[in-house]
N, C-alpha and C positions, 0 to 999 in steps of 0.2 A: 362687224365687231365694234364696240362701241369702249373707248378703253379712255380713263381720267390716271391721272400722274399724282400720285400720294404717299404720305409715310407712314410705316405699318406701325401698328401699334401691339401687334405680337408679332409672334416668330411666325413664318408661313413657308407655303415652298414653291417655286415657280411651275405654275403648270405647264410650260414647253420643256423646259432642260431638266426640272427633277432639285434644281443645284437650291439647297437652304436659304431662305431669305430673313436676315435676321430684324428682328422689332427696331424701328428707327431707319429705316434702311428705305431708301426713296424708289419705287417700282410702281408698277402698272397694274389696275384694277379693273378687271374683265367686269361689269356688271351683270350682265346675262346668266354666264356660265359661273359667276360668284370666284373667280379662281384670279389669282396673282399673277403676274409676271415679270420676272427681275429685269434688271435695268440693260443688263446684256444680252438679252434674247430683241432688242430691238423689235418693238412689234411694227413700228411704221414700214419696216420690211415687209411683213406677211400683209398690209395693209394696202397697201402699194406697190406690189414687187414689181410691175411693168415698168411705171413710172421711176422706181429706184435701179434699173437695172444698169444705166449708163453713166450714174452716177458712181454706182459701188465699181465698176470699172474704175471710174477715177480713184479712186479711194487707193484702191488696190496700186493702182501706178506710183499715186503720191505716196505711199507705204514704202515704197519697193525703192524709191527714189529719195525717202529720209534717211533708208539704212546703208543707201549706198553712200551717201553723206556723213553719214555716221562712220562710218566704215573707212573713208579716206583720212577723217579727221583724229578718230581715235585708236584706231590699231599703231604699235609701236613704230617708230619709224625707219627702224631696221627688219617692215616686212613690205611687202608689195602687195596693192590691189588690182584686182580685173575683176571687172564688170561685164555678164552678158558676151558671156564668150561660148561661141560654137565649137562642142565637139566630135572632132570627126571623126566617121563611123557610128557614131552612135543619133538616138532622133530626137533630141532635143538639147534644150544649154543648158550653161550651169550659169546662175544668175551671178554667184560671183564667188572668186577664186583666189582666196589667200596664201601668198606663200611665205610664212615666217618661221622664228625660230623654233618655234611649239609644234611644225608639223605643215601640210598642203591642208589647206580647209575649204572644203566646196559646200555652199550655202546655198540652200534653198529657200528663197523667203516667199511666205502666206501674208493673205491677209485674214483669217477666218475670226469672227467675232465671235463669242461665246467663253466660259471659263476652263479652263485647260485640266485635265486629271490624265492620268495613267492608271489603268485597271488590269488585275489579272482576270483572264477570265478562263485558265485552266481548271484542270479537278485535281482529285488526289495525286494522279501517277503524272501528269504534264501539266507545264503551265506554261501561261500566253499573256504577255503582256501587251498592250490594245491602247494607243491615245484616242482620246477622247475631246472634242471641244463642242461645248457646247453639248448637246446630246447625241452629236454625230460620231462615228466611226471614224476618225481620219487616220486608220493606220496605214492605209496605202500610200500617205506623203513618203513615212518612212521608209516603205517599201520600196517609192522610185526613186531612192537614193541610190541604188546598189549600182544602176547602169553608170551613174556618174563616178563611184568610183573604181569598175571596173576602167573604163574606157581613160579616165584617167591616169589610173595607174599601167597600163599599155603605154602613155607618151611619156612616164616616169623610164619605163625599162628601157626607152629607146636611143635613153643616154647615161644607162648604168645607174639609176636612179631608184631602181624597182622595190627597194626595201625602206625608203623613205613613211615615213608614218601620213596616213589619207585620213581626215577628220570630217567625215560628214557632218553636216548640223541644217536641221528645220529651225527655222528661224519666225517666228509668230508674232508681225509687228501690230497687232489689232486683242489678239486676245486678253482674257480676263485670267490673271494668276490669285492665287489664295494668299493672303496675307505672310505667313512664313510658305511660300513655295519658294521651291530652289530649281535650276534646272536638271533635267534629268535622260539619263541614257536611255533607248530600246534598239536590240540591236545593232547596237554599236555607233548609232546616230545621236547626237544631241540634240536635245527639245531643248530651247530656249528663247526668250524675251529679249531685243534688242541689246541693252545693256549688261545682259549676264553674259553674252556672245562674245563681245567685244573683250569683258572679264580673263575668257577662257582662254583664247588668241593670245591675248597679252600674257599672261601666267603659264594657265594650263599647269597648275601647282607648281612652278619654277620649274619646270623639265624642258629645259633646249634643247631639241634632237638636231637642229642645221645648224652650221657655222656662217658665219657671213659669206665665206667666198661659195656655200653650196644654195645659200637664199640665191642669190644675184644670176649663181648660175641657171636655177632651176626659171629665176623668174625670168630671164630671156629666152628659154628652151619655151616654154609653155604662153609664154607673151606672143610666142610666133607661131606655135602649132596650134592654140585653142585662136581662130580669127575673132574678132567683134561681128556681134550680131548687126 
């Protein structure tokens, strides 16, 4: 594939993701196949995926490793961070575990490139809400939230804790939002962009569910039961 980097002089639509490319807008011109491609379908991907495969490894760490920085720096400082902590019984970690006055928040962060939608894709009698990035399916992030906060909320109960409020959140340091996007719920998890996260944590519409002496306790109760990976 043979691809030149130009500015559209109409409206077009990207031939990998479908997502609308507006006139003036700087993307990628397939000549061959005569078709478009926006700027966040990244073609030097499909171009070179071998060669790019140990790179987007890095990408993904460095991602992973600005939000934890973010995360130490900007969350209130009447709440507690961890980082990459193992939980036990269950098969995998939680990358990182807030405990502040807004609620326990287990964070799962992505790096996937692409622009981010939510779609229903039920009928008349049921509906199913579906994220989407880029033109991939990625409802399953949302869906391996659930072990984290079952197993979570297990080392809540096991110091009278068990009614405490558990915040899931997919955390997407790479993707593409739409100019007024806001973040948004599915099933009870939050989809959001680095700095809308931090937003939530902090606020969460002013609703404090812990009081300082129940932060401090919770975050030595779970500083010791979730180990570092």
């Amino acid at each position: 594939m043979t691809l030149k980097q130009l500015t559209l002089r109409r409206d077009d639509m990207c031939a990998h993701c479908s997502t609308p490319v507006a006139e003036g807008s700087t993307a990628w011109w397939d000549g061959p196949s005569r078709s478009v491609i926006c700027a966040a379908c990244e073609p030097s991907q499909r171009l070179r995926p071998l060669a790019r495969s140990s790179a987007d490894r890095a990408d993904r760490g460095a991602g992973e490793r600005r939000l934890a920085r973010r995360l130490d720096m900007e969350v209130p400082e009447d709440a507690a961070v961890l980082h990459n902590r193992q939980v036990p019984g269950a098969r995998g970690k939680a990358h990182h575990v807030i405990i502040a006055p807004t609620g326990i928040w287990l964070i799962d962060a992505k790096h996937f490139t692409g622009r981010v939608r939510r779609r229903n894709v039920g009928g008349w009698i049921s509906s199913g809400e579906r994220l989407f990035i880029g033109n991939h399916n990625r409802t399953r992030l949302i869906e391996a939230m659930a072990w984290q906060v079952v197993a979570v909320r297990a080392q809540l109960d096991r110091v009278g804790h068990g009614g405490v409020p558990v915040r899931p959140a997919l955390c997407l340091t790479a993707a593409q939002w739409g100019r007024f996007a806001r973040p948004f719920d599915i099933d009870g998890v939050l989809v959001a962009w680095p700095g809308a996260l931090v937003r939530a944590i902090s606020t969460d519409d002013g609703v404090r569910m812990l009081d300082a002496a129940t932060v401090e306790t919770l975050t030595h109760h779970l500083g010791s039961s979730l180990p570092v990976v």
